[in-house]
C-alpha positions as CSV (number, residue, x, y, z in Angstrom):
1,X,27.3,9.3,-24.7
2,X,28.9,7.3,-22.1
3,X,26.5,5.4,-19.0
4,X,27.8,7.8,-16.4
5,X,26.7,10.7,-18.3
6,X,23.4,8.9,-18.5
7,X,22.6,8.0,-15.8
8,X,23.7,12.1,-14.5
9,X,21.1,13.2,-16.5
10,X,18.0,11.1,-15.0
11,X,15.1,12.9,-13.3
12,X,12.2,11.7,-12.1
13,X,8.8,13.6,-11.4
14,X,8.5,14.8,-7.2
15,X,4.9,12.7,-6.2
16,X,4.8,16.1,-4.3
17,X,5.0,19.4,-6.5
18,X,5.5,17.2,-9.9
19,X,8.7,19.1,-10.4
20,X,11.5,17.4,-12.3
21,X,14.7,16.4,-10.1
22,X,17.6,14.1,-10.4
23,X,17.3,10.9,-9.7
24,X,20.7,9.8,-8.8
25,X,22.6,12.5,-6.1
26,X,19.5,13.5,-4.4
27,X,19.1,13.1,-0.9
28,X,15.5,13.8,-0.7
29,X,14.4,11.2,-4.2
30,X,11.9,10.6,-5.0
31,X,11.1,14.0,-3.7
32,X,12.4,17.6,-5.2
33,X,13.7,18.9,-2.0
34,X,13.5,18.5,1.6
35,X,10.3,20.7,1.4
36,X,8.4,18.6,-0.5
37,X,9.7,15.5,1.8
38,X,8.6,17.0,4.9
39,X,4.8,17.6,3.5
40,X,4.7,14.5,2.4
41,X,5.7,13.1,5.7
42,X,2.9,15.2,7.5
43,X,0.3,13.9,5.1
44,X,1.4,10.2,6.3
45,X,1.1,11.6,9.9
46,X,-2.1,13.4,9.5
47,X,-3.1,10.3,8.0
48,X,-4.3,11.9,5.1
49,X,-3.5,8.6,2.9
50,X,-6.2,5.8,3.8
51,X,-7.3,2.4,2.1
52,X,-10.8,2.8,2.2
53,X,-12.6,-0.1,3.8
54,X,-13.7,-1.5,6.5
55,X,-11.6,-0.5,9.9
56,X,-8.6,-3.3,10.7
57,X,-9.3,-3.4,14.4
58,X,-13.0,-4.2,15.8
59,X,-14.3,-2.8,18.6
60,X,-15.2,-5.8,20.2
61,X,-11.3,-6.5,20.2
62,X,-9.9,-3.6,21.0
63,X,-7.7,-3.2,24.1
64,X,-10.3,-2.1,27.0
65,X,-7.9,-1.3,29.4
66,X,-9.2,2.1,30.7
């Protein structure tokens, strides 16, 4: 089996769905498809993926401007 056909044959898990897809030749990698990209994306929007802690900005030195 050569490297080339190795390599061809690589898939990786989607974070998403946990589907299988290739890894090399995907436009959407890590992810499965575009789907799967796109809800991930809204998570990160929604901010649905936090470091729990302490907030990084305090109140006292926020930007009062109003």
């Amino acid at each position: 089996m050569t490297d080339e056909h190795k390599t061809s044959l690589l898939t990786v898990r989607c974070p998403r769905c946990g589907r299988r897809a290739p890894y090399y030749g995907n436009p959407d990698r890590p992810f499965c498809s575009d789907r799967c990209r796109r809800i991930d994306l809204g998570a990160w929007a929604d901010e649905d993926y936090r470091i729990p802690g302490p907030a990084a900005i305090d109140d006292e030195f926020a930007d009062k401007s109003d």
